[in-house]
C-alpha positions in Angstrom: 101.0 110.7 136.2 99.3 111.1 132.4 102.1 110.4 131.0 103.9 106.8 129.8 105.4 105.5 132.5 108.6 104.8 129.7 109.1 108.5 130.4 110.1 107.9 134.2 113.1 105.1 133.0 115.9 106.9 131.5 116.8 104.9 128.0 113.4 103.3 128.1 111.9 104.5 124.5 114.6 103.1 122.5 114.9 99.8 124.3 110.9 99.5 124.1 111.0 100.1 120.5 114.1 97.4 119.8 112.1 95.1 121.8 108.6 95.4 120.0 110.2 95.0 116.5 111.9 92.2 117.7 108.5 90.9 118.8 106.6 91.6 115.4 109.4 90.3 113.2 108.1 86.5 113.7 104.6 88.3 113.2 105.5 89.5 110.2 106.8 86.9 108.5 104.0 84.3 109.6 101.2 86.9 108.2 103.1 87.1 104.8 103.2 83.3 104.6 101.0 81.2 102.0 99.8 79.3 104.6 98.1 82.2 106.6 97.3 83.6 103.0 94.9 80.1 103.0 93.6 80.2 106.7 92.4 83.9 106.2 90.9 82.6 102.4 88.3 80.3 104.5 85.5 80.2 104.8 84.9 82.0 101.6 81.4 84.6 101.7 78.2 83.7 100.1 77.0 86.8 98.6 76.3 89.6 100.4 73.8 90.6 103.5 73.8 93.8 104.4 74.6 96.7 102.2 75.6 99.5 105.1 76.0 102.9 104.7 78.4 105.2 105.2 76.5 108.2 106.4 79.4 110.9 105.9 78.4 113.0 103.3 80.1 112.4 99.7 81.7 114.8 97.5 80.6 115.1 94.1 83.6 117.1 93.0 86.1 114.9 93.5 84.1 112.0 91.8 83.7 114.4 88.9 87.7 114.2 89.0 88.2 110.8 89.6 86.1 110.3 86.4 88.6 112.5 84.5 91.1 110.5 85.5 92.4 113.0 88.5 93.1 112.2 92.6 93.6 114.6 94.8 93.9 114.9 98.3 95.5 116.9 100.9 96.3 119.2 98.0 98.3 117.1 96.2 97.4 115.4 93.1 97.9 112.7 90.7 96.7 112.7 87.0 96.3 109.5 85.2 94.1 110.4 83.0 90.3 108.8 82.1 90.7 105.0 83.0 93.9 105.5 83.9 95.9 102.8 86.9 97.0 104.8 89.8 98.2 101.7 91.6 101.2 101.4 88.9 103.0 104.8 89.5 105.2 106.8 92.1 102.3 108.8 94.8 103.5 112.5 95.4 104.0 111.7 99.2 103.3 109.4 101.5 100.6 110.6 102.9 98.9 110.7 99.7 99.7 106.8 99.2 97.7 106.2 102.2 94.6 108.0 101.0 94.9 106.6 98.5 94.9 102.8 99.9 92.7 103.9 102.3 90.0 103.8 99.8 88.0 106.6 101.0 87.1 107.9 97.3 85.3 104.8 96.7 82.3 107.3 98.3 82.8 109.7 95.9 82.9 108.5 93.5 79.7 105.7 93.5 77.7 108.7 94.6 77.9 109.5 90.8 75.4 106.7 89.8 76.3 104.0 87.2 79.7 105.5 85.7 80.8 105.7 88.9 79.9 102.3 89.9 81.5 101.3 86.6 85.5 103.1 87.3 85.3 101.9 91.5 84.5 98.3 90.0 87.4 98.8 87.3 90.1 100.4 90.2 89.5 97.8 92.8 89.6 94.9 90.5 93.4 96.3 89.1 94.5 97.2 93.4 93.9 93.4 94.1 95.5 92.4 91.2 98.5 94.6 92.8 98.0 94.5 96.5 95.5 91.6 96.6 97.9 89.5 99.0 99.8 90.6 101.8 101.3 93.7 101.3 103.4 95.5 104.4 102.3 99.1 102.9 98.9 98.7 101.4 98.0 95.7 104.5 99.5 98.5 107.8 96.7 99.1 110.3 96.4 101.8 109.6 95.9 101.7 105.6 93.9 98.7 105.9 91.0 100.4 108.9 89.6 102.2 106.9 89.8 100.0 103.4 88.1 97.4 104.8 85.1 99.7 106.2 85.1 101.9 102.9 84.7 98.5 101.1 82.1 97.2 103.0 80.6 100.5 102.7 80.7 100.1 98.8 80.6 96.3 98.0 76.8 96.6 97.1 77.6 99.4 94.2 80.3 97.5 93.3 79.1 94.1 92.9 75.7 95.5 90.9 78.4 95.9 87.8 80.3 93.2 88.3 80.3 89.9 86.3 79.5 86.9 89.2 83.5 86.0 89.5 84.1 89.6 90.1 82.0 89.7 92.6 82.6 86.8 94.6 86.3 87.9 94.5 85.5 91.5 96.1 83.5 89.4 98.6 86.2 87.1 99.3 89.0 89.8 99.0 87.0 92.3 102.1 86.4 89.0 104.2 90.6 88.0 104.0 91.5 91.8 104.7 88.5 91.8 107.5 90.1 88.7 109.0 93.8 90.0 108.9 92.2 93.5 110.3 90.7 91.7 113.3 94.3 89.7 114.1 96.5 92.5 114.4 97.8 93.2 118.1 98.1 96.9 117.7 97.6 98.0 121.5 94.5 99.8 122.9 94.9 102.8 120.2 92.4 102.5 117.2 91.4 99.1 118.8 87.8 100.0 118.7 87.7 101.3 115.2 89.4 97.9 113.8 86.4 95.9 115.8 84.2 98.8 113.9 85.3 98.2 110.5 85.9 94.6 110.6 82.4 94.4 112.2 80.7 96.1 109.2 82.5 93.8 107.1 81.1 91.0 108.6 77.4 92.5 108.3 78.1 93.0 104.7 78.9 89.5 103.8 76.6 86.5 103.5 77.0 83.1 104.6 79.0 81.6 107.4 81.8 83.7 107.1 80.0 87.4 107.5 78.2 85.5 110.6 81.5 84.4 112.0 83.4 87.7 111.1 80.7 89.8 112.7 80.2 87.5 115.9 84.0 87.3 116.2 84.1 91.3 115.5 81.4 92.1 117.3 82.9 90.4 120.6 85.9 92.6 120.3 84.4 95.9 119.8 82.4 95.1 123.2 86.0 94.5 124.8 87.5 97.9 123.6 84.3 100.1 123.4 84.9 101.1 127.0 88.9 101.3 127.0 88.2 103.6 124.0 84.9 106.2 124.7 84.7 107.4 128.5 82.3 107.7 130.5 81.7 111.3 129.5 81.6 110.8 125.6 84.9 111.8 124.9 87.8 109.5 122.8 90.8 108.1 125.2 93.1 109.9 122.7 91.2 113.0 123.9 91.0 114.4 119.9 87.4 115.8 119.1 87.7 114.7 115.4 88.3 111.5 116.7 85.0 110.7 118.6 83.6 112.1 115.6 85.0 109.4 113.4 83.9 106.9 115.4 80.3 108.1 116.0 80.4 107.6 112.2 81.0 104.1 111.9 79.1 102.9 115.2 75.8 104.7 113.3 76.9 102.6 110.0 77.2 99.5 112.2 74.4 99.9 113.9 72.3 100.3 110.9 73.7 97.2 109.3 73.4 95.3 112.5 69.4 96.2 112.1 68.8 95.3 108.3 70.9 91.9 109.8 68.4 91.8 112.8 70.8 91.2 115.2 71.3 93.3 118.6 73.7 95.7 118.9 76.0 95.1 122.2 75.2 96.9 125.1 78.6 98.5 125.2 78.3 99.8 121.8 74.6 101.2 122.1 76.8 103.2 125.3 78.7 104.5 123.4 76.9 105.5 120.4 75.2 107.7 123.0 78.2 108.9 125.1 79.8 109.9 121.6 76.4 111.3 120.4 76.7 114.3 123.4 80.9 114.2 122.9 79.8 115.9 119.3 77.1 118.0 120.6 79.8 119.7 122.8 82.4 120.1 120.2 80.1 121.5 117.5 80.7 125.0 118.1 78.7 128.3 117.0 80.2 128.0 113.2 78.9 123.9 112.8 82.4 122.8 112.8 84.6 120.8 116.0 87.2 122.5 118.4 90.3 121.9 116.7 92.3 120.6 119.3 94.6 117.8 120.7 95.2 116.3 116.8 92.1 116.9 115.5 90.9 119.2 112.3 87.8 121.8 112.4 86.1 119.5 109.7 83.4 121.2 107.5 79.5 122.4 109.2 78.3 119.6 106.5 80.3 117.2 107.7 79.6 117.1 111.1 75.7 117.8 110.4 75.8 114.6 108.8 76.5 112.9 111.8 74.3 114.8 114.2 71.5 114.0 111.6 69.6 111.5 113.3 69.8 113.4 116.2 66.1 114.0 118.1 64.8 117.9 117.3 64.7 118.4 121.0 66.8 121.1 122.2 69.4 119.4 124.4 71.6 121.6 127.0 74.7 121.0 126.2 77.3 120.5 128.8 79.8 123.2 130.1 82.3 120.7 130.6 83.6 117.5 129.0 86.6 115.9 128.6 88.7 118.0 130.0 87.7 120.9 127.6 85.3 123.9 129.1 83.1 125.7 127.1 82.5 129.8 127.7 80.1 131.4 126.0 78.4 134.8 126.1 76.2 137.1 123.9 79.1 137.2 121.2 81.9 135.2 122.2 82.7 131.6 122.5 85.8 130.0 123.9 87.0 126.1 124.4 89.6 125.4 126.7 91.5 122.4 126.9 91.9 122.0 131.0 93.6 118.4 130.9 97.2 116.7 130.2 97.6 114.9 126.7 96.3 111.5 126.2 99.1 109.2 127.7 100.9 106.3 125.9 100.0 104.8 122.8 96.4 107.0 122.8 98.7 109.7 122.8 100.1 109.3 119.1 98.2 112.2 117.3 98.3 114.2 121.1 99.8 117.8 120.7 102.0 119.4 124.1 100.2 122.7 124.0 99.0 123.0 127.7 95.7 125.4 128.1 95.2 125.9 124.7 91.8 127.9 123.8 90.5 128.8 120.6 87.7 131.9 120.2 84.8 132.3 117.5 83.6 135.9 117.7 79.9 136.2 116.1 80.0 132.7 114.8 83.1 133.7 113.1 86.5 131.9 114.4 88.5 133.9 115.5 92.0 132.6 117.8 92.8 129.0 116.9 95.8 127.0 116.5 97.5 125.2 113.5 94.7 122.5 113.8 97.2 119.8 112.9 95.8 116.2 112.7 97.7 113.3 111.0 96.4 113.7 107.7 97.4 116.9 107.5 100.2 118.1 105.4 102.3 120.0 108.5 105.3 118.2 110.3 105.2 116.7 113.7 106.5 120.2 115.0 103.2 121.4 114.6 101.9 119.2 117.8 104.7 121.4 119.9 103.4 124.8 122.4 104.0 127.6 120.2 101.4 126.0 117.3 98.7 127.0 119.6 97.5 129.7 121.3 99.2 129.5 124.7 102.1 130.7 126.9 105.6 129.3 126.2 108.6 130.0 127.9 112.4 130.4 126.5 111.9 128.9 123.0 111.7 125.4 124.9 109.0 122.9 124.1 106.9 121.0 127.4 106.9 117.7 125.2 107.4 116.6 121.9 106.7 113.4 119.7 108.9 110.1 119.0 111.3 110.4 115.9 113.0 108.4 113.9 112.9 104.5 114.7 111.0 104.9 118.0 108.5 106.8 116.0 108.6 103.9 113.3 108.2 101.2 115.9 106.0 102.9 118.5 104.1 105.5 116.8 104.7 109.1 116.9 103.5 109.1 120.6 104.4 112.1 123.2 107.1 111.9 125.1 107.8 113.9 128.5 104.5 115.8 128.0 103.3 117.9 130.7 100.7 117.5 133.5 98.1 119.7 134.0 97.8 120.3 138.1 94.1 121.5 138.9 91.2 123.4 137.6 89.3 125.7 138.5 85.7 127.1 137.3 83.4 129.5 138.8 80.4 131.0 137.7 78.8 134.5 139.0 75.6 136.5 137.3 77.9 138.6 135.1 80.7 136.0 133.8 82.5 132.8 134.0 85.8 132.4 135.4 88.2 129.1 134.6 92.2 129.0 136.2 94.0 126.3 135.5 97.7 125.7 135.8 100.6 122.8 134.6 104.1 121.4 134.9 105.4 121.8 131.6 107.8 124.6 132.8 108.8 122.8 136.2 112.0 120.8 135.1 114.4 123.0 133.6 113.0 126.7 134.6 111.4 125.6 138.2 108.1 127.4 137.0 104.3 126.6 136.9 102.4 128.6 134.4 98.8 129.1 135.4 96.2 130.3 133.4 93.0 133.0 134.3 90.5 133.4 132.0 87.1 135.5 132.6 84.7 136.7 130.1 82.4 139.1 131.0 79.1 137.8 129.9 77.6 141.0 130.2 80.1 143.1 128.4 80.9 140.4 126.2 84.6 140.3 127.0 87.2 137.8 127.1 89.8 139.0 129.7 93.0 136.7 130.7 96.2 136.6 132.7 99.3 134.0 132.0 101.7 134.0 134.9 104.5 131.7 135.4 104.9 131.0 139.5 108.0 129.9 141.0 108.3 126.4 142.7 109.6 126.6 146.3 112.2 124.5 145.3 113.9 126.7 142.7 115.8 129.7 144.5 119.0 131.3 145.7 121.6 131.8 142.9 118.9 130.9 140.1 116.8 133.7 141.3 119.0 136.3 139.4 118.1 134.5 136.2 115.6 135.6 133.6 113.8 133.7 130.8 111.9 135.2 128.4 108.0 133.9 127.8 105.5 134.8 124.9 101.7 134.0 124.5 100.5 133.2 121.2 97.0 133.7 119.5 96.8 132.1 116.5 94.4 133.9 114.4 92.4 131.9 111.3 93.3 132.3 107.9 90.4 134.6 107.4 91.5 137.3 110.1 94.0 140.1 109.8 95.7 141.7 112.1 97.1 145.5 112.2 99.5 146.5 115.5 98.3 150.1 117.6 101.1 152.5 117.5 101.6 151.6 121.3 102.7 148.6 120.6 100.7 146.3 122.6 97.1 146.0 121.3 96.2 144.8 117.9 92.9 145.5 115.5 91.6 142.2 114.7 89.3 142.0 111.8 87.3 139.0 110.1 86.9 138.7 106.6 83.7 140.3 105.5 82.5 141.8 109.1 82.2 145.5 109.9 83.7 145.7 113.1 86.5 144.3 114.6 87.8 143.3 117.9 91.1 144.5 119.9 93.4 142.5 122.2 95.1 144.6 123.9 97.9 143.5 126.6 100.5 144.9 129.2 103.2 143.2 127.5 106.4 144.2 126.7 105.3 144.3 122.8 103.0 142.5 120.7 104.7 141.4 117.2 102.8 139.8 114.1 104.3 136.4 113.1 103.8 134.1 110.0 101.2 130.9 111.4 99.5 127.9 109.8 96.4 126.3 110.0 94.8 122.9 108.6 91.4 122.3 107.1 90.7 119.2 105.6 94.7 118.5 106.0 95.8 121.3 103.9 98.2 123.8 105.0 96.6 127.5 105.0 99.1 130.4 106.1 97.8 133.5 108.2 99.5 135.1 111.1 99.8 134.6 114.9 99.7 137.4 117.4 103.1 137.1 119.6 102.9 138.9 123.2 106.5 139.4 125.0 107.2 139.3 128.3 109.9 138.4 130.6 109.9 136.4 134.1 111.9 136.0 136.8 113.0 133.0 137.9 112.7 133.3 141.3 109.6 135.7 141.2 107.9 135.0 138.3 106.0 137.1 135.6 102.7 137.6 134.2 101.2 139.4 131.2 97.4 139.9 131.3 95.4 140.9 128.5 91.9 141.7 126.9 89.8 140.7 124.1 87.0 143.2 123.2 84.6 144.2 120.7 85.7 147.3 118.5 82.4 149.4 118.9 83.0 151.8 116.6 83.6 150.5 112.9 86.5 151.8 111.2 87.7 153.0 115.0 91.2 154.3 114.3 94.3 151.8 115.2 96.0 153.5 117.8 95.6 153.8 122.0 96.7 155.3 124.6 99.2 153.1 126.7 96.6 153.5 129.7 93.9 151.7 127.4 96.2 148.9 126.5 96.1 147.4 129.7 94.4 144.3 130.3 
């Protein structure tokens, strides 16, 4: 089973979570003592080593605005004016408190040269004077990940300005936070990435305490490497953004680990290249990553920066990875995801939406889903079926996240998530066909929903049929029952969408392209709905394409349809019934 195995004992989530707070209160208190505050103080750096480098790309405008005294992120801002103290006011949301600790603006903003250098030096030194010491908010794993490698990242800028005790206190402050990093007993999840970051800490500081951080660091990351990055490149929490993330800082550690001169492990050299062809694969035609499974599209720039020191030979890039399949013909490009969610705690950012596909159409995308990750703005209900472009049956949801104090205490992991059953892909001289199927539907509607897609290489046509089977099990007096099942397509914020007067196909057009394409269905009716989608974790609205049908419960239902170019520009919106059939 893919799932936790808390899901197969019936009052098993909430007694897991009493236990592990339980568990963590003695933790707690110990790391907030002065005593601990002194064991993680020693041995203090000398100077710096390394300086390593961040190679994500850095974004000029919001230095610019940082410099004038303004913070945004996510879409939500804060104004405090030139030199102003953000660390001494209310943040608009949470989320935005934890970009904000998370220090990722640090790159911004020393990419703007001297000033720059000058207001990082000046916010840092008034955050420790804050949140130096143990703080519960500011110190969470997750806060403190990725403030210890943005530090690291930017200690060299920030010490050129600084007077010598200035300094030596940034130094010492990035080893204590490095060391507190590297205790945590978080579970498997994000395991590697702590190693990562406390790793390039240890690179970055000189003396016995960067050589004993790193050796300490680097010992871990061989431990969780494999745990974390499968054999076939792709991240245990199955999220594409997240392998891309983590390509990131294993190329910044490995470059520090160089200037250093000491040998990267043999696990991480692994998967530096098994994470190396996971991006490859989930760069699609438009530069930017499949949005699926808690993971955002990212910018082309963004992930070009990471496939930067990439060799100029044209590599063949796999069909199949993951559990995602890639389809491609002379227009159209599809990714499926063919495989159940991430299980346990690797499932926290995992959505339930079984089968999902998105579609770019001329290197334009086309059919995605809401593309929610955890730093974007949209509510955990965005990781349920219907934000995606998939079949759902009866309103009902085929897993959902943690709430409340289970959430709090064990992350917002999946619970009762579905399983997907087997896969199938073919491949003939005129097209590639992929079936798949999953349990989702099994437990309270006794149903399997399986998945066909073709596309017609040749005619460059993306042709599908979602049925819902019954299980033998599931008969008799339930067999006179009905439950009513859609299938979504999502469509991207740059696509609109105008129904045929029959009801069942609809003109699809992107933004600034002559022709269009038409999906056109058997289904009972096709309705235009309001939809979201993320990039860079804001919220954009557009619309999602909702196709009705109805099943039986003891004989099923299936509604087929058809995605196909528009040939003629400006080709009138209306069919006949007979051409709306898939």
């Amino acid at each position: 089973m893919p799932g936790s195995a808390l899901d197969r004992i019936p009052g098993a989530y909430p007694l897991a979570a009493m236990a592990l707070a339980l568990w963590r209160r003695p933790g707690l208190e110990w790391r907030a003592s002065p005593l601990n505050q002194f064991v993680l103080s020693h041995p203090e750096p000398e100077g710096l080593a390394a300086h390593p480098r961040d190679l994500r790309p850095a974004d000029d405008e919001a230095g610019r605005r940082i410099l004038a005294g303004g913070f945004v992120f996510g879409g939500e801002t804060m104004a405090v004016g030139p030199r102003g103290d953000p660390w001494d006011r209310a943040a608009p949301s949470h989320r935005f408190a934890i970009a904000l600790h998370r220090f990722g603006w640090l790159r911004d903003l020393t990419a703007h040269g001297d000033p720059g250098a000058w207001e990082a030096l000046r916010l840092t030194l008034a955050w420790r004077r804050l949140f130096g010491r143990w703080n519960r908010f500011s110190w969470d794993a997750q806060v403190l990940e990725r403030r210890v490698f943005n530090l690291a990242c930017a200690i060299a800028p920030l010490s050129a300005p600084a007077s010598e005790a200035e300094a030596d206190q940034i130094a010492a402050d990035l080893a204590r936070q490095a060391r507190y990093l590297l205790s945590l007993g978080e579970g498997p999840a994000r395991a590697a990435e702590r190693a990562a970051a406390a790793a390039v800490a240890g690179a970055a500081l000189g003396g016995t305490a960067g050589e004993t951080l790193l050796q300490a660091a680097l010992g871990r990351l061989a431990h969780d490497l494999p745990c974390t990055v499968l054999p076939d490149g792709g991240h245990a929490s199955r999220s594409p953004q997240a392998a891309l993330e983590l390509f990131f800082d294993l190329q910044t550690l490995d470059d520090a680990l160089a200037q250093h001169g000491v040998h990267a492990p043999d696990e991480m050299m692994r998967a530096l290249d098994r994470l190396g062809g996971a991006v490859r694969f989930f760069t699609l035609a438009d530069g930017r990553l499949a949005a699926l499974q808690g993971g955002e599209a990212t910018t082309p720039a963004y992930v070009a920066a990471a496939r930067a020191g990439e060799d100029a030979l044209d590599r063949e890039v796999p069909a199949v990875r993951g559990g995602y399949h890639r389809l491609e013909a002379r227009t159209l490009q599809i990714v499926a995801d063919a495989a159940s969610p991430a299980p346990g705690a690797w499932s926290e950012a995992a959505c339930a939406q079984p089968l999902a596909i998105e579609v770019l159409a001329g290197n334009k995308r086309l059919i995605v889903g809401s593309s929610w990750s955890p730093d974007a703005a949209g509510p955990q209900a965005l990781r349920l079926v219907d934000a995606a472009s998939t079949a759902s049956v009866s309103d009902a949801a085929c897993g959902a996240p943690l709430q409340g104090f289970q959430a709090r205490t064990l992350g917002p992991r999946l619970r009762d998530a579905y399983e997907v059953l087997g896969v199938d892909r073919q491949q003939s001289r005129g097209g590639l066909w992929l079936e798949a199927s999953h349990d989702g539907w099994a437990k309270r509607f006794g149903l399997r929903h399986e998945r066909r897609l073709y596309l017609d290489t040749e005619a460059d046509e993306l042709r599908g049929e979602d049925a819902l089977v019954p299980l033998a099990q599931r008969g008799g007096a339930a067999g006179r029952r009905f439950a009513p099942f859609v299938v979504r397509f999502h469509l991207h914020p740059q696509v609109s969408a105008l129904i045929a007067r029959d009801k069942t196909s609809v003109l699809l057009k992107v933004e600034g392209e002559d022709t269009g394409w038409w999906l056109r269905s058997d289904a009972q009716e096709a309705t235009l709905e309001p939809a979201v989608n993320h990039q860079d974790g804001m919220t954009r609205h557009g619309q999602q394409i909702v196709l009705h049908g109805q099943a039986r419960l003891n004989a099923g239902g299936k509604l087929r349809w058809k995605l196909s170019a528009a040939h003629q520009p400006g080709e009138p919106a209306q069919v006949d019934a007979e051409e709306a059939s898939a």
